[in-house]
N, CA, C and O of each residue as an XYZ file, in Angstrom:
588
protein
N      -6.832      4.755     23.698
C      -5.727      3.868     23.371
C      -5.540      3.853     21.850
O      -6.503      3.595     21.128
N      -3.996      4.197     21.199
C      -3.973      3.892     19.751
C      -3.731      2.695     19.694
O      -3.119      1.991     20.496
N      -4.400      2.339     18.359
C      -3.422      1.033     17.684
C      -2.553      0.807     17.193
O      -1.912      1.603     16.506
N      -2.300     -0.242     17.382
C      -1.217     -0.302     16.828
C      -0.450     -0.742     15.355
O      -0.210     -1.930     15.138
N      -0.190      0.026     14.642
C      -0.309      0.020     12.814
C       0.655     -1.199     12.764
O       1.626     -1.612     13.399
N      -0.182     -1.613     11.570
C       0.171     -3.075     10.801
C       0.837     -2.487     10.021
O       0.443     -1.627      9.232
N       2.327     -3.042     10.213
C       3.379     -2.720      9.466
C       4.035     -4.227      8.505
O       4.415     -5.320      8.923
N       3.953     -3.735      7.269
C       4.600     -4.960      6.120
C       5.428     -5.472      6.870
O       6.446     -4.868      7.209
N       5.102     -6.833      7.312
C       6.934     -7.412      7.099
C       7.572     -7.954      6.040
O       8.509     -8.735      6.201
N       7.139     -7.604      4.876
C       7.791     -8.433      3.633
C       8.648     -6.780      3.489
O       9.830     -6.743      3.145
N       7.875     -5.527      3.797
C       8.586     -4.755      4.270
C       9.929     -4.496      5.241
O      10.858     -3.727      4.991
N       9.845     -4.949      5.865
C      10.598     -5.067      7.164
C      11.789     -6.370      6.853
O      12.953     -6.271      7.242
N      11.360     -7.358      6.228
C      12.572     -8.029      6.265
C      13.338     -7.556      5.245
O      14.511     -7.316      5.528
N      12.944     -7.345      4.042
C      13.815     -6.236      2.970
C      14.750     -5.176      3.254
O      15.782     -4.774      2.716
N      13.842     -4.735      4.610
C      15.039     -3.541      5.154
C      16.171     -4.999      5.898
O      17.381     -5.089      5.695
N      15.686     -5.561      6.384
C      16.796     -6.748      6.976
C      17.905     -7.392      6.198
O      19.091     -7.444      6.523
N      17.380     -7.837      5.205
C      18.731     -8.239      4.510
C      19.404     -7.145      3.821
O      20.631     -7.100      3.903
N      18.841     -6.343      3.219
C      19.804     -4.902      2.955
C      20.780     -4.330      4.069
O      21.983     -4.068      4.033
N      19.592     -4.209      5.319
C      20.927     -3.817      6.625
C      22.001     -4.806      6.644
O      23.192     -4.553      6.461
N      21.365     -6.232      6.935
C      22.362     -7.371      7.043
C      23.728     -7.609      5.739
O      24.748     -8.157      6.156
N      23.703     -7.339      4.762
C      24.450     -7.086      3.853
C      25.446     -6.163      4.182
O      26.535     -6.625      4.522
N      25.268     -4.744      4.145
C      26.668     -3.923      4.703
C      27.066     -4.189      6.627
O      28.103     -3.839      7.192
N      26.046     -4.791      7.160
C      26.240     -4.981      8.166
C      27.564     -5.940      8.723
O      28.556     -5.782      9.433
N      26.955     -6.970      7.975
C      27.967     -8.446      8.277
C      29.173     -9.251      7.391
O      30.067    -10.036      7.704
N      28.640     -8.529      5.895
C      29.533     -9.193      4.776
C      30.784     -8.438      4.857
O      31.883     -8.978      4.980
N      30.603     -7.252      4.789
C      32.192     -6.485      5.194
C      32.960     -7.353      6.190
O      33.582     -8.354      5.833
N      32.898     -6.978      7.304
C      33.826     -7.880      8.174
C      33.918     -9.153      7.950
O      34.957     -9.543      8.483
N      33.380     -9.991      7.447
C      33.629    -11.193      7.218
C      34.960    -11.715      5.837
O      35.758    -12.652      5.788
N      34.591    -10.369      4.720
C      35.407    -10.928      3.552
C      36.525     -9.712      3.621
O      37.446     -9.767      2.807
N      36.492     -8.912      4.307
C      37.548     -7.529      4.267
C      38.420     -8.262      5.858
O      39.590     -8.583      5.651
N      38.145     -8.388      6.620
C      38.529     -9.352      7.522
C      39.622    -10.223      7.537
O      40.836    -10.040      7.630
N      38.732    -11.465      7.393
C      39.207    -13.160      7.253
C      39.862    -13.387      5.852
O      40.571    -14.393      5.839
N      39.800    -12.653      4.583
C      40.438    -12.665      3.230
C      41.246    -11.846      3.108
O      40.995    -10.876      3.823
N      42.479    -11.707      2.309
C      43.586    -10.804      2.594
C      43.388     -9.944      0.859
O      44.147     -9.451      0.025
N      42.160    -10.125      0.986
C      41.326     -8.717      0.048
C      41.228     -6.930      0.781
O      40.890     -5.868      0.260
N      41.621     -7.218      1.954
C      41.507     -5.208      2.211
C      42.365     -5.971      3.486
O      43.288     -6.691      3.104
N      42.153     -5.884      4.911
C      42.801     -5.683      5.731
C      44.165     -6.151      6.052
O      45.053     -5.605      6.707
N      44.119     -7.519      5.316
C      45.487     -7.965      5.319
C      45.855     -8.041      3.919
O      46.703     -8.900      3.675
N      45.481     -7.439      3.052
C      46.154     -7.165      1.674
C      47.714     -6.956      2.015
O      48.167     -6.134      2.812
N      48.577     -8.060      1.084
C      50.185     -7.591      1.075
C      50.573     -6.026      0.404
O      51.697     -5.575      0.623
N      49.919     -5.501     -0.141
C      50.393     -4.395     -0.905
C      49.638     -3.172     -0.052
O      49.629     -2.127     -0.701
N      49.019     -3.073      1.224
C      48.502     -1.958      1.409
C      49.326     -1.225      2.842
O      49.877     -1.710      3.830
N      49.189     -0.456      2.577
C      50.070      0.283      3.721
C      49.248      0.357      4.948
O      48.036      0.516      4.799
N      49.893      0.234      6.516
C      49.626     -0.178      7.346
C      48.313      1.424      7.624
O      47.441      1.238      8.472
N      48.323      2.402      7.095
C      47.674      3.371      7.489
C      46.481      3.373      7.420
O      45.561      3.614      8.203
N      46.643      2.851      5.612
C      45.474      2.281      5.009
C      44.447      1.057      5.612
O      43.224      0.944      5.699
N      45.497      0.287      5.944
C      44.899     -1.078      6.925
C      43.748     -0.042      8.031
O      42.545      0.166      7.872
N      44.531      0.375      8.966
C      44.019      1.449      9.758
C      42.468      2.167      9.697
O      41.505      1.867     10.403
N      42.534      3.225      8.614
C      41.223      3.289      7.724
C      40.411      2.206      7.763
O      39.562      1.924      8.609
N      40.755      1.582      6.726
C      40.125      0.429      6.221
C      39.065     -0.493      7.572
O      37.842     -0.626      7.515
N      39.911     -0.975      8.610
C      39.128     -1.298     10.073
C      38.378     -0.423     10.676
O      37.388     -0.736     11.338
N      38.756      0.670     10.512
C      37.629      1.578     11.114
C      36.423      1.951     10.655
O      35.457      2.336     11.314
N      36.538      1.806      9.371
C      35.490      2.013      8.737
C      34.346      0.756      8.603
O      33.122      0.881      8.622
N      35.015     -0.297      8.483
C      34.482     -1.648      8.579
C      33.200     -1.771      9.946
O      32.004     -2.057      9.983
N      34.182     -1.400     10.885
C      33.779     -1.511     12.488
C      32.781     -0.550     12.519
O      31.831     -0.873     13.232
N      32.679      0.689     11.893
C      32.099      1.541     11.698
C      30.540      1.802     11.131
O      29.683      2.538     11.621
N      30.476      1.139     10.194
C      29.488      0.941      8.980
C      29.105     -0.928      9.996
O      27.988     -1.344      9.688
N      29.592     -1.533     10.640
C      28.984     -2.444     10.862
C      28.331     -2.151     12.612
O      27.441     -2.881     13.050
N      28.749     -1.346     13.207
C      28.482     -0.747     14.290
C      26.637     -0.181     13.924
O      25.538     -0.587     14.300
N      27.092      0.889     13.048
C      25.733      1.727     12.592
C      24.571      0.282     12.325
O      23.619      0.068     13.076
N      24.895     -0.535     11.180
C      24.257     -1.857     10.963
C      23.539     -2.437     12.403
O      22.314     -2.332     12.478
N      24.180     -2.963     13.390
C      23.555     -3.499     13.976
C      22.310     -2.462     15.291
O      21.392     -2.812     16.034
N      23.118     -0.849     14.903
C      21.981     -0.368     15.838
C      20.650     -0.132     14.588
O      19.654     -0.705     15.029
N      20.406      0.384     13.490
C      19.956      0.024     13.000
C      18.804     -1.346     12.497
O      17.637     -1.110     12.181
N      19.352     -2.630     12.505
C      18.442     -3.825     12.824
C      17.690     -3.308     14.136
O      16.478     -3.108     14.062
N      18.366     -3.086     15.327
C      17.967     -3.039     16.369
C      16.660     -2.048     16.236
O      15.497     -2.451     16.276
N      16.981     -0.959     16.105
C      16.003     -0.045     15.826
C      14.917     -0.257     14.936
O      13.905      0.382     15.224
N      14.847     -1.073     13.807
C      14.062     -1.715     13.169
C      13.004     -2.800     13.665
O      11.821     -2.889     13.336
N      13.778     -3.651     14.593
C      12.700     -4.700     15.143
C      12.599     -4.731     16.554
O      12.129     -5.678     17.184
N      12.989     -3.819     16.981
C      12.181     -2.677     18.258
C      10.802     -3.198     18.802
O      10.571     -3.627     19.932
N       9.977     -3.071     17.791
C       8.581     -3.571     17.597
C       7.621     -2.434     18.065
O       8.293     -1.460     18.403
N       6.106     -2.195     18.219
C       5.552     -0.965     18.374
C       5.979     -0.292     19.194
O       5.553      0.856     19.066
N       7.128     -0.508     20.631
C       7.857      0.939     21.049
C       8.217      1.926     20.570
O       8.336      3.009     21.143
N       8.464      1.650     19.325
C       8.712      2.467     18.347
C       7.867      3.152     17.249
O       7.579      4.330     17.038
N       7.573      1.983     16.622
C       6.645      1.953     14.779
C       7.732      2.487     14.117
O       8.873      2.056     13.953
N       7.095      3.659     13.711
C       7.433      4.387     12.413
C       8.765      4.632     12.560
O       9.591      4.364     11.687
N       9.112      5.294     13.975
C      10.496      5.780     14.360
C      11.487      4.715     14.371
O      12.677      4.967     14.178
N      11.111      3.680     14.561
C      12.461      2.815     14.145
C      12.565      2.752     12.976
O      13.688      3.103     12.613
N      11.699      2.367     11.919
C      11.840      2.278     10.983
C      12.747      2.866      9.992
O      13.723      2.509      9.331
N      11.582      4.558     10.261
C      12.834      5.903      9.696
C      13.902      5.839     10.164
O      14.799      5.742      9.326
N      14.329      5.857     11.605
C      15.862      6.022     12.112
C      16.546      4.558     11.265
O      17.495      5.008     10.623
N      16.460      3.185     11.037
C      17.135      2.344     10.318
C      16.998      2.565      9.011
O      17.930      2.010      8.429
N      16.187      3.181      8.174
C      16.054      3.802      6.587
C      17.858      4.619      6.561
O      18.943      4.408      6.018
N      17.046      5.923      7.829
C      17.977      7.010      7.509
C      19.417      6.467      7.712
O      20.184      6.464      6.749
N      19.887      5.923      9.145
C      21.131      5.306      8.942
C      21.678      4.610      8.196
O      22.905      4.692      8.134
N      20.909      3.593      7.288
C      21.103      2.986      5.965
C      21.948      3.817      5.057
O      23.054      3.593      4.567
N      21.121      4.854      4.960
C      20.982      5.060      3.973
C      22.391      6.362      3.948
O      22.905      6.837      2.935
N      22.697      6.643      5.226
C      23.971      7.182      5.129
C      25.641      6.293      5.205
O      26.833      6.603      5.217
N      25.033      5.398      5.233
C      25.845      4.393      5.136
C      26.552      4.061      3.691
O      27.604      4.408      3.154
N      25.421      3.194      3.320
C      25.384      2.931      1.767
C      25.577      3.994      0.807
O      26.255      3.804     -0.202
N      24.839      5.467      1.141
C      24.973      6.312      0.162
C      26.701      6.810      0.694
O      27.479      6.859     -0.258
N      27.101      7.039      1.587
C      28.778      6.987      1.591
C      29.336      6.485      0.299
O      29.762      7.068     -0.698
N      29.170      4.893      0.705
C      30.022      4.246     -0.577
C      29.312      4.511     -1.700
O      29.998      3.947     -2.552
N      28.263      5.063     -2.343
C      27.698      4.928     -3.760
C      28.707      6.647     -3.788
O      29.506      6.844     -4.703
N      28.517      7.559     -2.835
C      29.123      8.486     -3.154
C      30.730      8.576     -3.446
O      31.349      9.230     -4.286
N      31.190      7.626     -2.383
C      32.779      7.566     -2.795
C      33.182      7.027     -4.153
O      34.246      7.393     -4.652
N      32.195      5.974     -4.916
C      32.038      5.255     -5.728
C      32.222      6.390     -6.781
O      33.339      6.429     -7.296
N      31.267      7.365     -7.207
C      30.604      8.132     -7.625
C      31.805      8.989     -7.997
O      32.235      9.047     -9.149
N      32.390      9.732     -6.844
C      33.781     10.829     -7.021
C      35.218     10.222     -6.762
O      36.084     10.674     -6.013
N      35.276      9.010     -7.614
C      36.557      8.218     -7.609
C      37.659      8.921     -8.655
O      38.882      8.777     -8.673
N      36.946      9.594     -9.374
C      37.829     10.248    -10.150
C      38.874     11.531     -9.558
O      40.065     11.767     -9.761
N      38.006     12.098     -8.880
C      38.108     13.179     -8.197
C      39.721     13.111     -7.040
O      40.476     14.021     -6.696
N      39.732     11.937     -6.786
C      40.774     11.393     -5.761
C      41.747     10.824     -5.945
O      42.821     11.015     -5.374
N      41.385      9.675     -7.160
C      41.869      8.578     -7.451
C      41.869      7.145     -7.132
O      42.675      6.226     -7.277
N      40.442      7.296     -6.548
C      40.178      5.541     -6.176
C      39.705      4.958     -7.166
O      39.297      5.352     -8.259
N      39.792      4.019     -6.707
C      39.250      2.535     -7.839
C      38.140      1.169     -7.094
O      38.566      1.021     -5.949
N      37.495      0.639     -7.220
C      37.162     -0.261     -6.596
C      37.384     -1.254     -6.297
O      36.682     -1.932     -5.547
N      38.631     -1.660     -6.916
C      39.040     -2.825     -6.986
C      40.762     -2.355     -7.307
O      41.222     -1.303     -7.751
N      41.569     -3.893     -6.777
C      43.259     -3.705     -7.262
C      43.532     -5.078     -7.364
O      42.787     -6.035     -7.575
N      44.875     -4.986     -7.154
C      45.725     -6.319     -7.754
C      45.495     -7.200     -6.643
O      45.710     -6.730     -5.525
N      45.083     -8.434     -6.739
C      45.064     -9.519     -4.939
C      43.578     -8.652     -4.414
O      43.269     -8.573     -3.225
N      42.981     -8.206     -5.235
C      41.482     -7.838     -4.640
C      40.475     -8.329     -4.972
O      40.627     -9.046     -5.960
N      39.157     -8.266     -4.480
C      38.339     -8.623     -4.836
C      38.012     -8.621     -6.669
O      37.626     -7.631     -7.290
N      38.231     -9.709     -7.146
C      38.080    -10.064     -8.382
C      36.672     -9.539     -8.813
O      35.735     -9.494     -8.016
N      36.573     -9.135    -10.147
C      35.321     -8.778    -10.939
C      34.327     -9.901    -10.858
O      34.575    -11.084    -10.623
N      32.974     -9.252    -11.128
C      32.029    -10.416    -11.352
C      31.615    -10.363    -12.927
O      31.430     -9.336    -13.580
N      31.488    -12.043    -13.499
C      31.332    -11.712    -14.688
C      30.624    -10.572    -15.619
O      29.430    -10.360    -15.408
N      31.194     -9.935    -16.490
C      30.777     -9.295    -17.519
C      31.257     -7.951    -17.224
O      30.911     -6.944    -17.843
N      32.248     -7.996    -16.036
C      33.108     -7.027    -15.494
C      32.921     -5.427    -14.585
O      33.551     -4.402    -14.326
N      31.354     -6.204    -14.309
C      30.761     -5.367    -12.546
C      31.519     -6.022    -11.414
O      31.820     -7.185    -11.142
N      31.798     -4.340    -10.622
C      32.635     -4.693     -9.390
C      31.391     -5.346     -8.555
O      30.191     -5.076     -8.554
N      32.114     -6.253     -7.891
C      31.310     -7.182     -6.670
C      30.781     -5.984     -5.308
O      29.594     -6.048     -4.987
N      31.283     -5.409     -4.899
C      30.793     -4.447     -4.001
C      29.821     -3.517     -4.352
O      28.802     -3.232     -3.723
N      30.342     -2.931     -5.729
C      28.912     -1.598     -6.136
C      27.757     -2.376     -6.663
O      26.720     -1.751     -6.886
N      27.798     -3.709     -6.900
C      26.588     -4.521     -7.348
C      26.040     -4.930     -5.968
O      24.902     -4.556     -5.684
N      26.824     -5.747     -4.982
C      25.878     -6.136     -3.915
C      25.424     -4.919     -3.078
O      24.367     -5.016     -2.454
N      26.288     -3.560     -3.008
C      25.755     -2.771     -1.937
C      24.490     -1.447     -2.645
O      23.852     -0.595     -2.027
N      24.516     -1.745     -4.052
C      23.182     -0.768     -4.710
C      21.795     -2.155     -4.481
O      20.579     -2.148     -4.293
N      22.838     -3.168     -4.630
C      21.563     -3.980     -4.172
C      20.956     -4.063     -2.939
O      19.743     -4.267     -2.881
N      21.620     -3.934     -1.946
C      21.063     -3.706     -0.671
C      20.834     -2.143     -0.223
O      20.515     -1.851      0.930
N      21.038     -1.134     -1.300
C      20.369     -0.431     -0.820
C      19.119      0.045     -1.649
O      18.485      1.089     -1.495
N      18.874     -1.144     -2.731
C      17.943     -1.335     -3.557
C      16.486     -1.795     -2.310
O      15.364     -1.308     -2.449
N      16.723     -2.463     -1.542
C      16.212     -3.604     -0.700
C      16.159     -2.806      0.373
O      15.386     -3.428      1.102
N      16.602     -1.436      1.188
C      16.311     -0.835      1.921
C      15.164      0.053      1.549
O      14.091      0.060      2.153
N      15.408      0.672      0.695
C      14.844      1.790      0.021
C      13.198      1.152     -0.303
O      12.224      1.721      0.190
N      13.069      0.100     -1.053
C      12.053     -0.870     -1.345
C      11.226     -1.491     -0.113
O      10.007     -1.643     -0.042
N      12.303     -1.838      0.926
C      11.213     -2.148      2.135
C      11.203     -1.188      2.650
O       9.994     -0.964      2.586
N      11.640     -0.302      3.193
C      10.840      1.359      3.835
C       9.735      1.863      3.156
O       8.558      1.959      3.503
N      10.282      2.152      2.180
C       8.237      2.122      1.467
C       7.666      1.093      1.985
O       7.120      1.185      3.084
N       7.686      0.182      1.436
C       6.447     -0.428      1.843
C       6.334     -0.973      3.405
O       5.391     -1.683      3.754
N       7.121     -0.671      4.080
C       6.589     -0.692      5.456
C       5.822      0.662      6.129
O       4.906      0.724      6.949
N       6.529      1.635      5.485
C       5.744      2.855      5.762
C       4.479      2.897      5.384
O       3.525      3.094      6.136
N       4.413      2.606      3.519
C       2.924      2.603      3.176
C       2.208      1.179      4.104
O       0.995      1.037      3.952
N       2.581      0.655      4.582
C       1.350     -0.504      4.859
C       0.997      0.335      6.343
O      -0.191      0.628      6.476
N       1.970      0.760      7.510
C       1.568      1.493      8.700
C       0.831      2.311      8.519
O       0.221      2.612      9.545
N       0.422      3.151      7.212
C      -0.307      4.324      7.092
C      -1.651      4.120      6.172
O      -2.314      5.088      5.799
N      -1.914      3.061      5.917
C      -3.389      2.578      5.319
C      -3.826      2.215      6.614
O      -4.955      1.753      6.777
C-alpha cells in the first residue's frame, strides 16, 4: 500500500485564490458592469468574443479547482493538470498583453476599466498576481508531496 504524500495546503490554497481570481472576477465585473460586455462603444461582434472568452477561461477555472481538490485520487496529477491549465490561461492574457503592439490592443478604453493609482492597468496587476500565486503554490505543493 502507498502513502499517501502530504501535500502543502498553504500550497494548495495559493493555487486557489489564483484559480479563483481569473475564474470568478471576470464574469462578475466584465458581466454585471458595462466595462466589456455591455460597453456602449463596442461592437456587437466584439461583445461576442468578449463572452466567449469569459465563459471560456471561467469554464477551464472551475475544472481546474476541481482537479486540484480532487484529493489523493489524484495527488500530483491534479495538481499539475490545475498548474498547467492555469497557466494556459493566464499566460494567454500576459501573452496578448505582451504583443499588443503587434495588433493594436490596449488594455484599457474610454467607459473602461479605470487605471489603478500610479497608472497600472487593474487586470495585468491582478492577473500576474494570480498567476504569481499559482506558480508559488505549485511549487510548494509539489515540493512538500515529494519530501
Amino acid at each position: 500500500m502507498t502513502a499517501t504524500p502530504q501535500i502543502s495546503r498553504t500550497g494548495l490554497w495559493l493555487m486557489t485564490i489564483g484559480i479563483a481570481i481569473y475564474t470568478f472576477i471576470p464574469p462578475v465585473v466584465d458581466i454585471l458592469t458595462p466595462t466589456h460586455i455591455f460597453h456602449p462603444d463596442w461592437i456587437a461582434h466584439a461583445r461576442f468574443h468578449t463572452m466567449w472568452a469569459i465563459l471560456a477561461a471561467s469554464a477551464v477555472g472551475m475544472l481546474a479547482l476541481w482537479m486540484l481538490w480532487r484529493g489523493p485520487r489524484t495527488g500530483l496529477v491534479g495538481i499539475h493538470v490545475a498548474g498547467a491549465i492555469s497557466n494556459c490561461v493566464l499566460g494567454a492574457f500576459l501573452l496578448a498583453a505582451a504583443t499588443m503592439p503587434l495588433y493594436g490592443g490596449a488594455l484599457s478604453d474610454a467607459n473602461g476599466v479605470p487605471p489603478m493609482a500610479g497608472g497600472m492597468d487593474v487586470n495585468l496587476v491582478t492577473f500576474a498576481a494570480a498567476w504569481l500565486m499559482i506558480l508559488v503554490g505549485w511549487r510548494l505543493a509539489v515540493r512538500s508531496a515529494s519530501a
